[in-house]
N, C-alpha and C positions, 0 to 999 in steps of 0.2 A: 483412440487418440494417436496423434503422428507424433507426438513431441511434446515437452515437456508441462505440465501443467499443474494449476494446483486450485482449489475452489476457496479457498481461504488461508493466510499465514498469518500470524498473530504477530505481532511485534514480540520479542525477544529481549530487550532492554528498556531501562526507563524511560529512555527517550528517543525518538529519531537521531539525536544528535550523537550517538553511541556509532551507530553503524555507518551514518555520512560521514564521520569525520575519518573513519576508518577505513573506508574506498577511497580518501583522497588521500589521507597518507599512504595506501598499499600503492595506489598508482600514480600519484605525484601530483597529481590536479593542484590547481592555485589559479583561485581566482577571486579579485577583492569584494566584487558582486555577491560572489556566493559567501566567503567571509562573513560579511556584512549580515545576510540576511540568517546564518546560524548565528551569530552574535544577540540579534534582533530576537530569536524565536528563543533563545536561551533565557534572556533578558525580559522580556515577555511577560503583563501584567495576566493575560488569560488562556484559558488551555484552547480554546478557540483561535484564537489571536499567534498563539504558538504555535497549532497547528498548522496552521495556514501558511504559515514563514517558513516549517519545515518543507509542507507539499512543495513550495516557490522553490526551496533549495533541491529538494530533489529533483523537480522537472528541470532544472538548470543545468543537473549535474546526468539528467536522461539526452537532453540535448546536445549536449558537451561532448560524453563518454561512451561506448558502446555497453552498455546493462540496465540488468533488468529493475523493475522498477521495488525499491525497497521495502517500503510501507503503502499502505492505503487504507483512510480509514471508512471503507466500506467493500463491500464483496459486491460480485456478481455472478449471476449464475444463468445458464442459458441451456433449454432444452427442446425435443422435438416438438410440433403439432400433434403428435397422437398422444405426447404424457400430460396425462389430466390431474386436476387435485393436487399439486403441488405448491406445499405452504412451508415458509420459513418462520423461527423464530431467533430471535435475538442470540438464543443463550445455546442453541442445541445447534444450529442451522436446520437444513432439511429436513422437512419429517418422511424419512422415507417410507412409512409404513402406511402412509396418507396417500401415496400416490398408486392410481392407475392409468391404464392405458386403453386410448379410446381407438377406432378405425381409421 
């Protein structure tokens, strides 16, 4: 790898609302928009529903600011055409001991 990367980062706090609120007070951001929709996800009858408000305030706050993206609640992983047998699970990720390599 050239630069920086990571295959998974767990959230850290109880909520997204911890760490968003915290980039806009570090760097001064204000915006009623984004306000709004942390207020909504706080307020929030379901964790879906919350979710969702948060991803909206993050991408708002990706498009606004220069950084990187906080939370996501799913990974990605991406590998050559010769690595074969490569299975993920929920709780462990990669099974690396699963994987070979083909020609």
């Amino acid at each position: 790898m050239n630069g920086p990367f990571t295959l998974t980062r767990p959230l850290l706090t109880a909520s997204p609302h911890e760490p968003l609120a915290a980039l806009t007070k570090a760097t001064g951001y204000a915006d009623p928009g984004f306000a709004e929709l942390l207020t909504s996800a706080d307020s929030s009858g379901t964790a879906a529903e919350s979710g969702q408000l948060y991803r909206l305030a993050e991408n708002q706050v990706l498009r606004d600011l220069p950084a990187a993206p906080l939370w996501s609640g799913h990974g990605h992983a991406v590998w050559a055409q010769r690595v074969r047998d490569v299975a993920a699970t929920p709780t462990r990720g990669l099974e690396l001991a699963g994987i070979s390599l083909g020609s």
